[in-house]
N, CA, C and O atoms as a Tinker XYZ file with bonds, in Angstrom:
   420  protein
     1  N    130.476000 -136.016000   88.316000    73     2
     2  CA   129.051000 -135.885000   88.085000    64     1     3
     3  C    128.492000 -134.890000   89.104000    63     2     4     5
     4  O    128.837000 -134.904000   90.286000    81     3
     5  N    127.618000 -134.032000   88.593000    73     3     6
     6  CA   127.038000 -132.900000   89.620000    64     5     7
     7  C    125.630000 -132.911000   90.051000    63     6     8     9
     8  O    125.046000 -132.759000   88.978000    81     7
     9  N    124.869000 -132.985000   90.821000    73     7    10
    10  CA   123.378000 -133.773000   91.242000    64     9    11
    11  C    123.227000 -131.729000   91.247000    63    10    12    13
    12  O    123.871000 -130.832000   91.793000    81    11
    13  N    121.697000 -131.790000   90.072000    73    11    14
    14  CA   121.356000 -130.535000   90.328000    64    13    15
    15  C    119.962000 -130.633000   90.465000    63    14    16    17
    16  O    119.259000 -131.368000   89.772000    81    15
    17  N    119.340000 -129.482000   91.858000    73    15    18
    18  CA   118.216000 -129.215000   92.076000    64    17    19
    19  C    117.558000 -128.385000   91.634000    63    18    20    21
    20  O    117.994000 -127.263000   91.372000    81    19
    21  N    116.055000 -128.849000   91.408000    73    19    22
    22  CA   115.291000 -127.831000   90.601000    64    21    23
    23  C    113.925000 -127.264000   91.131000    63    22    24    25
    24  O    113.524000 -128.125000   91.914000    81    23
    25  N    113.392000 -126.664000   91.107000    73    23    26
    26  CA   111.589000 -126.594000   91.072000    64    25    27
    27  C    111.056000 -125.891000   89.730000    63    26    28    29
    28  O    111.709000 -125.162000   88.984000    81    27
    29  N    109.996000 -126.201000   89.627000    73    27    30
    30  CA   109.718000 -126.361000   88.089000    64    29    31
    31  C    108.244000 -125.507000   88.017000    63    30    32    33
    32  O    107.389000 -126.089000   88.684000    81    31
    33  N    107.818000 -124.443000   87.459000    73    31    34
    34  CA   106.205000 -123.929000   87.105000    64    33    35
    35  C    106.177000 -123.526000   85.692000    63    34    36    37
    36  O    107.091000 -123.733000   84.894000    81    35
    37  N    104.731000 -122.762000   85.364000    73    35    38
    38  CA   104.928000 -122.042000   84.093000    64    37    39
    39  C    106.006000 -120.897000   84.368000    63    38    40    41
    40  O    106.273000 -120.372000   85.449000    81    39
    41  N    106.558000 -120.643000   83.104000    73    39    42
    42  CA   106.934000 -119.691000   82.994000    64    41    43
    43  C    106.178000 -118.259000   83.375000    63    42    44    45
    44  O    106.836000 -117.251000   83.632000    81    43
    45  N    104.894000 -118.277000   83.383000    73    43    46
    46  CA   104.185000 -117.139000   83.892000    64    45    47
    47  C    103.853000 -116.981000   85.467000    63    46    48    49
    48  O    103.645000 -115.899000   86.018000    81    47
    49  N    103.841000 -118.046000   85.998000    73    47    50
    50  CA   103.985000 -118.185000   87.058000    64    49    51
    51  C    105.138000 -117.923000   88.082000    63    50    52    53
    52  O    105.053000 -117.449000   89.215000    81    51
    53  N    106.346000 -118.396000   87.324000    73    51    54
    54  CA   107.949000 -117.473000   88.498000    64    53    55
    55  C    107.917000 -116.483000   87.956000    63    54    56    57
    56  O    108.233000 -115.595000   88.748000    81    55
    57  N    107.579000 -115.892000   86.447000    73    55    58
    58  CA   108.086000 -114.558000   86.679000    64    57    59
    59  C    107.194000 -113.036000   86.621000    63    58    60    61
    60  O    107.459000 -111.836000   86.560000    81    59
    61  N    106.040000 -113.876000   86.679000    73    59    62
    62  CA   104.991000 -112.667000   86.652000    64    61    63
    63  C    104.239000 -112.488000   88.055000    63    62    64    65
    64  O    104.031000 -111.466000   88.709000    81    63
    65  N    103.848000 -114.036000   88.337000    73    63    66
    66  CA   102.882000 -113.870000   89.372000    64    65    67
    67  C    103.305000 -114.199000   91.051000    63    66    68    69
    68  O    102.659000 -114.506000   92.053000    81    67
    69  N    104.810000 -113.940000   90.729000    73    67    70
    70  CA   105.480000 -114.460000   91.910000    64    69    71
    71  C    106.403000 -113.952000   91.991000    63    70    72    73
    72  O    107.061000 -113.846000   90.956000    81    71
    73  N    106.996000 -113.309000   93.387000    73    71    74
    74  CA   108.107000 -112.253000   93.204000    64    73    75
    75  C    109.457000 -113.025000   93.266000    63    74    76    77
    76  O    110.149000 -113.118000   94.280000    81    75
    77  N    109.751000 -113.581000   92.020000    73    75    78
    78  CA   111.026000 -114.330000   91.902000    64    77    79
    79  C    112.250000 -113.852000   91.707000    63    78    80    81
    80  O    113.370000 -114.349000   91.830000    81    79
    81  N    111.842000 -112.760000   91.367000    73    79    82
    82  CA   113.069000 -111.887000   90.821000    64    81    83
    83  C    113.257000 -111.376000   92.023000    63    82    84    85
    84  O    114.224000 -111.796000   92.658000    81    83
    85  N    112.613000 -110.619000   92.469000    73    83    86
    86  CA   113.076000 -110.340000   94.049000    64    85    87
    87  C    113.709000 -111.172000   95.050000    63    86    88    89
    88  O    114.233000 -110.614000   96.014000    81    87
    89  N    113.732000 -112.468000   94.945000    73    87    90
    90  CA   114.607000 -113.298000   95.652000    64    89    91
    91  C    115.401000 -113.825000   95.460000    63    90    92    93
    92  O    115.987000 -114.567000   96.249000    81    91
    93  N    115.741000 -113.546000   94.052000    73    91    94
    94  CA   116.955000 -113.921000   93.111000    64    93    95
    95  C    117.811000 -112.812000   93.604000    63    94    96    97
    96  O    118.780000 -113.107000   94.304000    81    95
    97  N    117.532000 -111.411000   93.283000    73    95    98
    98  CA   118.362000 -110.592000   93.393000    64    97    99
    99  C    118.964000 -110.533000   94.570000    63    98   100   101
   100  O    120.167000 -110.273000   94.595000    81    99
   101  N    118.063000 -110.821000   96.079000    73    99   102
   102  CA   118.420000 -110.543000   97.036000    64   101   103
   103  C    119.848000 -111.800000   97.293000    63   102   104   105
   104  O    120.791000 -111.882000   98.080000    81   103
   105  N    119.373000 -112.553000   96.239000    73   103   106
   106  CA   120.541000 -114.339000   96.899000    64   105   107
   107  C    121.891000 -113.544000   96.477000    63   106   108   109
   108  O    122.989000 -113.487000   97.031000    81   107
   109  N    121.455000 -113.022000   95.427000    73   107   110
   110  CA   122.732000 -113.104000   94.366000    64   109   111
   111  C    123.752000 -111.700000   95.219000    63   110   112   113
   112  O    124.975000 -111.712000   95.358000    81   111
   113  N    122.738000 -110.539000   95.705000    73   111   114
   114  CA   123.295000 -109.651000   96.683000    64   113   115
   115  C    124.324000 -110.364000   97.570000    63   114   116   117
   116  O    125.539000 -110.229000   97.428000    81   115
   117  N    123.624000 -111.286000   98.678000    73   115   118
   118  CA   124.116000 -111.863000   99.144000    64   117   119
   119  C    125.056000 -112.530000   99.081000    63   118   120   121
   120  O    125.822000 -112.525000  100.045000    81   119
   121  N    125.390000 -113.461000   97.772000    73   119   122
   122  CA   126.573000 -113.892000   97.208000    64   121   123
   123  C    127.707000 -113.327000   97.316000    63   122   124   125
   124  O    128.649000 -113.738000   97.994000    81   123
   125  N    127.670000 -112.273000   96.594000    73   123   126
   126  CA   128.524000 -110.901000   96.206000    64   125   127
   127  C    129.276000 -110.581000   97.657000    63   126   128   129
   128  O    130.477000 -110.590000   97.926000    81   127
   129  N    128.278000 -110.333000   98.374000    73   127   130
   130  CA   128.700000 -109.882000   99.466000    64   129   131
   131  C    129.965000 -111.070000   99.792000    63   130   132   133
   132  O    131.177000 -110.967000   99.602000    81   131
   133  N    129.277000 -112.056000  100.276000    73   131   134
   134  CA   130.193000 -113.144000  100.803000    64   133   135
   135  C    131.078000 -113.690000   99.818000    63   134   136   137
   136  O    131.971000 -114.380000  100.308000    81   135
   137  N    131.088000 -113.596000   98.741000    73   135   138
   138  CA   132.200000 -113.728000   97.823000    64   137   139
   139  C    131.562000 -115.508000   97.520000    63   138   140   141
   140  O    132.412000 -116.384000   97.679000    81   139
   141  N    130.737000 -115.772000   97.283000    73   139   142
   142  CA   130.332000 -116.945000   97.117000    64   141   143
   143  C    130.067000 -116.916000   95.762000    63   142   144   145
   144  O    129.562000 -115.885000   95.316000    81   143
   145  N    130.419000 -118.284000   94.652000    73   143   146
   146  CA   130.091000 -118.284000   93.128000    64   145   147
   147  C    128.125000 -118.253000   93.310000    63   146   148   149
   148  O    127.347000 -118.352000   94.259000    81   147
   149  N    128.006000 -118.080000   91.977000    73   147   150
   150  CA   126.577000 -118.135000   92.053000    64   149   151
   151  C    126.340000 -120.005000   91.360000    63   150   152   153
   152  O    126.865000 -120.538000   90.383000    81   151
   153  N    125.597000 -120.418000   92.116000    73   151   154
   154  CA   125.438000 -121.954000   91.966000    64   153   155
   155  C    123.508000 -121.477000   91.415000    63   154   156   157
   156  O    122.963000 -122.579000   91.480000    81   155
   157  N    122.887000 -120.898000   91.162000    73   155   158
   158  CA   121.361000 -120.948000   90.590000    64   157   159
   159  C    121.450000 -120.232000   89.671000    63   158   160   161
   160  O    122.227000 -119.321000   89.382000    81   159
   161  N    120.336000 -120.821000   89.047000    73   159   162
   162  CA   119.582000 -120.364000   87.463000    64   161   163
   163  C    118.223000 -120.049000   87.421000    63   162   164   165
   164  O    117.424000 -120.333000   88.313000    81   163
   165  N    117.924000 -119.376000   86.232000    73   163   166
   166  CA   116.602000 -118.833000   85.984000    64   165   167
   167  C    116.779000 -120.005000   84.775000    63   166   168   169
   168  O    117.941000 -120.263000   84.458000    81   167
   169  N    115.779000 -120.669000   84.141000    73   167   170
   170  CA   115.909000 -121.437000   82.708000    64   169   171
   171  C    114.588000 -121.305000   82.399000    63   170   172   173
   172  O    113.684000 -121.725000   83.121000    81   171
   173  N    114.386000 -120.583000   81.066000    73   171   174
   174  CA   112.835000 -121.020000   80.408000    64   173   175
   175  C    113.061000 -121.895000   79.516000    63   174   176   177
   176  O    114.087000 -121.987000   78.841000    81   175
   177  N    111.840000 -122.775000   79.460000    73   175   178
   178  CA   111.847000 -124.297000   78.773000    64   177   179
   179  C    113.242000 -124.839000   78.633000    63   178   180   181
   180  O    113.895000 -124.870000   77.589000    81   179
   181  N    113.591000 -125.234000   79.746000    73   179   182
   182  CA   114.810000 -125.679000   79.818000    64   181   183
   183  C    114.517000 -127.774000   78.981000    63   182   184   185
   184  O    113.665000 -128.655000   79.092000    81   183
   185  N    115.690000 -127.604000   78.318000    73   183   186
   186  CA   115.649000 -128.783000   77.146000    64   185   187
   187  C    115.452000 -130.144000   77.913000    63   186   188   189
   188  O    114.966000 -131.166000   77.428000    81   187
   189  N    116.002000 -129.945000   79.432000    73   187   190
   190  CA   116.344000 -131.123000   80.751000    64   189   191
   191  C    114.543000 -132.083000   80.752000    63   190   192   193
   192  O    114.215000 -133.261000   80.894000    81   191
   193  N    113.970000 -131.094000   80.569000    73   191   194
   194  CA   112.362000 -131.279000   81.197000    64   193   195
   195  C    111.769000 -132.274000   79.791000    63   194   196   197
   196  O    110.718000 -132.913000   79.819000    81   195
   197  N    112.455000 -132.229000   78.939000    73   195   198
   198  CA   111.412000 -132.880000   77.736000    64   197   199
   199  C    112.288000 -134.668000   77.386000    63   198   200   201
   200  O    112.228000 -135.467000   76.452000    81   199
   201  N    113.017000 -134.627000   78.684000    73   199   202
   202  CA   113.339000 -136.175000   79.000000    64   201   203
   203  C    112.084000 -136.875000   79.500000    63   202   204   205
   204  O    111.118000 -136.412000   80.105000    81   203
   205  N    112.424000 -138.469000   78.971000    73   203   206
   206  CA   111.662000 -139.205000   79.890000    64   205   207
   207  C    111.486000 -139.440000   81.321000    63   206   208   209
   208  O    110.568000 -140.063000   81.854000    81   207
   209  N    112.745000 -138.710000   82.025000    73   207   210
   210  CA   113.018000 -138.782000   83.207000    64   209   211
   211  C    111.868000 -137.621000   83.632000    63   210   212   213
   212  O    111.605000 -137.824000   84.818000    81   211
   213  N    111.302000 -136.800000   83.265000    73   211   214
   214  CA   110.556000 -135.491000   83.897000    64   213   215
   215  C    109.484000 -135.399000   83.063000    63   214   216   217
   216  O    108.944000 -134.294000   83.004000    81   215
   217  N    108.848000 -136.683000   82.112000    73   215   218
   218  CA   107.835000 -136.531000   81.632000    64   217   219
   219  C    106.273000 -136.227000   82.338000    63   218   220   221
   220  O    105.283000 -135.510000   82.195000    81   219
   221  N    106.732000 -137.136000   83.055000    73   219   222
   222  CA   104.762000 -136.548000   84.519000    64   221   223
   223  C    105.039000 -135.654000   84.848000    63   222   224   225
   224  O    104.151000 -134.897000   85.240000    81   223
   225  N    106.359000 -135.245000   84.878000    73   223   226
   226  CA   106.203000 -134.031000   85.667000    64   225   227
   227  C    105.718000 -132.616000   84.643000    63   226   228   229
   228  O    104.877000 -131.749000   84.881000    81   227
   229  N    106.469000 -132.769000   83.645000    73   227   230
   230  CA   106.321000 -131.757000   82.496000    64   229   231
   231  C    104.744000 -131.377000   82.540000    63   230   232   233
   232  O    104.124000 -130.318000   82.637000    81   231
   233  N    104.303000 -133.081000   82.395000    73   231   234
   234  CA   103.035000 -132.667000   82.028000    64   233   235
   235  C    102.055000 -132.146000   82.684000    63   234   236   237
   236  O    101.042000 -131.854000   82.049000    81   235
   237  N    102.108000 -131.917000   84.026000    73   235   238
   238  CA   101.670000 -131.211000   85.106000    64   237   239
   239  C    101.622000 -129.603000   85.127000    63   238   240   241
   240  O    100.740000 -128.946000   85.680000    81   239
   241  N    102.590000 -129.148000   84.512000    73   239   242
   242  CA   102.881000 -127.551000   83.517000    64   241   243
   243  C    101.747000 -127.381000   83.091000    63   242   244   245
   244  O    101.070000 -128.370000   82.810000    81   243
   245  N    101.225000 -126.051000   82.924000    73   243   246
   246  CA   100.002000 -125.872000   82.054000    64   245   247
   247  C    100.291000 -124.901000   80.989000    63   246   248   249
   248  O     99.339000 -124.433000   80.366000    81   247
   249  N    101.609000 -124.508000   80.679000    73   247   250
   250  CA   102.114000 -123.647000   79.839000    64   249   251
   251  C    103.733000 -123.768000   79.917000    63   250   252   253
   252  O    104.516000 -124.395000   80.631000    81   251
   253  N    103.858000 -122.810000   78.770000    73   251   254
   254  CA   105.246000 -122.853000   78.938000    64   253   255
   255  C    106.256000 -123.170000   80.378000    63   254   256   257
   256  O    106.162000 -122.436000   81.362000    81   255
   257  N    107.191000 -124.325000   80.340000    73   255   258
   258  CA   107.707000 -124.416000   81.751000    64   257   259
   259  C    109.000000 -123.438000   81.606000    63   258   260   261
   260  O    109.542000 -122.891000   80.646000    81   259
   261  N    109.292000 -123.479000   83.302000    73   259   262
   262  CA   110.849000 -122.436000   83.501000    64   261   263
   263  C    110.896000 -123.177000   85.149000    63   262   264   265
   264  O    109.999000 -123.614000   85.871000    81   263
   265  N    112.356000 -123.073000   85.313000    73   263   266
   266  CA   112.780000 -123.714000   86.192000    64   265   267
   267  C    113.918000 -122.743000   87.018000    63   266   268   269
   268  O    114.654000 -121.940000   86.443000    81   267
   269  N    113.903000 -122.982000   88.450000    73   267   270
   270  CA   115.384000 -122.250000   88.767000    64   269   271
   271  C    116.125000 -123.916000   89.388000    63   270   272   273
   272  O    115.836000 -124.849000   90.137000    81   271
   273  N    117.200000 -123.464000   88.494000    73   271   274
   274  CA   118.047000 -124.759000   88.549000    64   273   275
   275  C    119.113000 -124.614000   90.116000    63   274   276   277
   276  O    118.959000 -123.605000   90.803000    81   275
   277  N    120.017000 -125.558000   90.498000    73   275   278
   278  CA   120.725000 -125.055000   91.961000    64   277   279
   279  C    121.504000 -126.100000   91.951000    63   278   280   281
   280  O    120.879000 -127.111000   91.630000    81   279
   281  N    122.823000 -126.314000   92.211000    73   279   282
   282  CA   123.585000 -127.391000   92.863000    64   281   283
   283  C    122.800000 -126.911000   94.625000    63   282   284   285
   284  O    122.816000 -127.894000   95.365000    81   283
   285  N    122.432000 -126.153000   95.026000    73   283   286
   286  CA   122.184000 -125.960000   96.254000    64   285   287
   287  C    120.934000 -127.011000   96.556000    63   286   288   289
   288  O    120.011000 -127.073000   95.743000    81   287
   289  N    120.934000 -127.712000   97.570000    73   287   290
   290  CA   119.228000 -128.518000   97.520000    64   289   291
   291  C    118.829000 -127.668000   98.631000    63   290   292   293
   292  O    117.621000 -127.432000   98.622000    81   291
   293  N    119.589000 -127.049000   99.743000    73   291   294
   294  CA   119.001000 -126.260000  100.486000    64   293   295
   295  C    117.975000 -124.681000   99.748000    63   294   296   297
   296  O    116.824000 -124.243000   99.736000    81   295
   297  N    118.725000 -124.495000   99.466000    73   295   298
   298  CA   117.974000 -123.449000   98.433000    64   297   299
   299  C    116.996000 -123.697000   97.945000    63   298   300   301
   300  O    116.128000 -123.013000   98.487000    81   299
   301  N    116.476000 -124.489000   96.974000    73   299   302
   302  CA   115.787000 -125.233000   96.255000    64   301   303
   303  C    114.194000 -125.419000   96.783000    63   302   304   305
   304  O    113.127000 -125.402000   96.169000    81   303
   305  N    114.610000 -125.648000   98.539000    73   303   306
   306  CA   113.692000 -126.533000   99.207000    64   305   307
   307  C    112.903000 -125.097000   99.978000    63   306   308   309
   308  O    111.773000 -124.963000  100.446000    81   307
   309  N    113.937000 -124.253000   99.869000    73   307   310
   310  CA   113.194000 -122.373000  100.429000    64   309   311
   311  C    112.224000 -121.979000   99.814000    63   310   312   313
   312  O    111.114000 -121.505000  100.059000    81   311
   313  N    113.463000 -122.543000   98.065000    73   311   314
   314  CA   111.324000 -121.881000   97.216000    64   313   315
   315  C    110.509000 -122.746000   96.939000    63   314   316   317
   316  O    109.457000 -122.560000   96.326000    81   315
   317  N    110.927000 -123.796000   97.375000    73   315   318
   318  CA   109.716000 -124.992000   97.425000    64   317   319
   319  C    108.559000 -124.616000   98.767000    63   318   320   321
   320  O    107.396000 -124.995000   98.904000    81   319
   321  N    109.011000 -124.141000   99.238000    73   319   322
   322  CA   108.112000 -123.834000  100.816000    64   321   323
   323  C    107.888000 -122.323000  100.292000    63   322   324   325
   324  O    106.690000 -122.042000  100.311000    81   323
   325  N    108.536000 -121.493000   99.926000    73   323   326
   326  CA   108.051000 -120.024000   99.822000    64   325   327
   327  C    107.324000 -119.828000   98.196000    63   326   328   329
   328  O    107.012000 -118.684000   97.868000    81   327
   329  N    107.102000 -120.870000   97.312000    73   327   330
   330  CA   106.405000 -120.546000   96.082000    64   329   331
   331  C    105.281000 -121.222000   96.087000    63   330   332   333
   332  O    104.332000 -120.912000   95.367000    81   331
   333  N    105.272000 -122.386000   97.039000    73   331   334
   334  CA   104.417000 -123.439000   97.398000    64   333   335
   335  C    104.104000 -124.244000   95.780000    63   334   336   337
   336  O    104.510000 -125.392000   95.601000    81   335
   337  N    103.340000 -123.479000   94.669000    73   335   338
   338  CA   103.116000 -123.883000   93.646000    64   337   339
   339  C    103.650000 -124.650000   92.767000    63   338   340   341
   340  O    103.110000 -124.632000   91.661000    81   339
   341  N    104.485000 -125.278000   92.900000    73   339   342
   342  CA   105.751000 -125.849000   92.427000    64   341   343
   343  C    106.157000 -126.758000   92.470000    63   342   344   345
   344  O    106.223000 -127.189000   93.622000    81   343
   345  N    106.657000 -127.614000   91.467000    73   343   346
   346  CA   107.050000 -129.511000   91.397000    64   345   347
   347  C    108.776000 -128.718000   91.612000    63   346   348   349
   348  O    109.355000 -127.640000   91.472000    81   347
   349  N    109.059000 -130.438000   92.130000    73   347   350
   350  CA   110.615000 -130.154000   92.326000    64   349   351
   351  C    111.501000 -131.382000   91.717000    63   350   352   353
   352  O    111.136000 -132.523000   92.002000    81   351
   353  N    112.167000 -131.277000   91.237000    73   351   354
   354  CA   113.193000 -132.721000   91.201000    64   353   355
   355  C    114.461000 -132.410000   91.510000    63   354   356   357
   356  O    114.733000 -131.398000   92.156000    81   355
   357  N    115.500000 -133.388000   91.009000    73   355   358
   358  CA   116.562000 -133.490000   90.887000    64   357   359
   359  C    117.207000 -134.771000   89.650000    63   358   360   361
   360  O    116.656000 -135.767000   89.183000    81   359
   361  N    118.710000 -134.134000   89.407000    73   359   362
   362  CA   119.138000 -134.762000   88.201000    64   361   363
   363  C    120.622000 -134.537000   88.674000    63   362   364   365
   364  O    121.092000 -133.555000   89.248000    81   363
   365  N    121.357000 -135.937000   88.204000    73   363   366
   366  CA   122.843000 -136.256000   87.671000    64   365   367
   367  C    123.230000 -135.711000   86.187000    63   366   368   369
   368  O    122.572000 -135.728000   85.147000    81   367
   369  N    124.388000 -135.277000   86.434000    73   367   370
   370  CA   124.272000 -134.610000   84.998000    64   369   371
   371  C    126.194000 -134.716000   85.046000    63   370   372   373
   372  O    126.841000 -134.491000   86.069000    81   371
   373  N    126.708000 -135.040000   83.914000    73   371   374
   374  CA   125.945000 -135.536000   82.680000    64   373   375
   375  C    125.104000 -137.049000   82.661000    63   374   376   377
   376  O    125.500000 -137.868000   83.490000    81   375
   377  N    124.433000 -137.291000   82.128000    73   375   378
   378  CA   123.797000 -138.831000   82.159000    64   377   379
   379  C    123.209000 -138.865000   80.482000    63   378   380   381
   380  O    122.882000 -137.826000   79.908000    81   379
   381  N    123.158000 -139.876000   79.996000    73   379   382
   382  CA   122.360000 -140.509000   78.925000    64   381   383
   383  C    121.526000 -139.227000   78.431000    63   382   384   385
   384  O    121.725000 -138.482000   77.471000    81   383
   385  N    120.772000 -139.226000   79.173000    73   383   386
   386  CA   119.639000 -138.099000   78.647000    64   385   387
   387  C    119.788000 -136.568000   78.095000    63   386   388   389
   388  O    119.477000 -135.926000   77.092000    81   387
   389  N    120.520000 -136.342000   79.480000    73   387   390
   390  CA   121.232000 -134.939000   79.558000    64   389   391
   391  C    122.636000 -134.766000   80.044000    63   390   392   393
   392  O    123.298000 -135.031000   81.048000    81   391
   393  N    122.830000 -134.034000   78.530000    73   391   394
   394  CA   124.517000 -133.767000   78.471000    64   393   395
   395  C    124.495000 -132.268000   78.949000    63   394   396   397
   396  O    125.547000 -131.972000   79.516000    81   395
   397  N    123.433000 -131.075000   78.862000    73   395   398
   398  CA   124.021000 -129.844000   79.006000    64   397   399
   399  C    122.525000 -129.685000   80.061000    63   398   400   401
   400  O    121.426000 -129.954000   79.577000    81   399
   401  N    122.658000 -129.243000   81.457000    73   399   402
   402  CA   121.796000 -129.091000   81.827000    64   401   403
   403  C    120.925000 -127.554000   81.902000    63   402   404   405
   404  O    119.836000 -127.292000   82.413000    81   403
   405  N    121.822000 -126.771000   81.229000    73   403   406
   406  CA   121.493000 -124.644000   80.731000    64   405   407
   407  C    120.619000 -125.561000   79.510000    63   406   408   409
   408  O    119.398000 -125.413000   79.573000    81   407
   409  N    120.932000 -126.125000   78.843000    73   407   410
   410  CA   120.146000 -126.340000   77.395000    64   409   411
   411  C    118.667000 -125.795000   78.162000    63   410   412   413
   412  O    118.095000 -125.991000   79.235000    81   411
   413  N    118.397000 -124.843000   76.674000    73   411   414
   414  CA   116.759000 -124.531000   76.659000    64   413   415
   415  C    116.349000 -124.900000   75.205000    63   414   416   417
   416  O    117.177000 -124.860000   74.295000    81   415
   417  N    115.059000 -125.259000   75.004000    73   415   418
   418  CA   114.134000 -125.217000   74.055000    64   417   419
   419  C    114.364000 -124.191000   72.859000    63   418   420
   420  O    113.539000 -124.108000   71.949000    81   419
């Protein structure tokens, strides 16, 4: 079983009004460099969120949601402090609810 971390906004929000992509690219640079797999995701309306497990949270979204997903929780907790705007959880996967945690909408 794999415990994956998330933070969660609109979709217009990571990728328009927030330089997300810019800190994606720079991780993933970084990766490369160090020869490290890439453990994060970009997901729009990822399918995970329309569980009962992330229902308050969903509903806190004011538009389309998107998530960057992470086995990393350190990571996770960077753009939780550097996006500020942003709900966060976490999930076991596979479980009852969710069998594929990439599933999108």
């Amino acid at each position: 079983m794999t415990t994956y971390f998330f933070v969660a906004a609109s979709e217009k929000f990571l990728t328009v009004e927030e330089p997300l992509d810019e800190i994606l690219k720079e991780r993933m640079r970084n990766y490369k460099e160090n020869n490290k797999e890439i453990d994060f995701w970009l997901l729009k309306n990822p399918s995970f969120l329309q569980t009962t497990q992330f229902a308050d949270l969903k509903s806190k979204i004011p538009s389309t949601p998107a998530v960057v997903l992470s086995t990393d929780k350190k990571f996770i907790t960077f753009l939780k402090l550097r996006l500020e705007f942003v709900a966060v959880g976490k999930f076991e996967c596979p479980n009852a609810e969710i069998i594929d945690p990439f599933k999108v909408e």
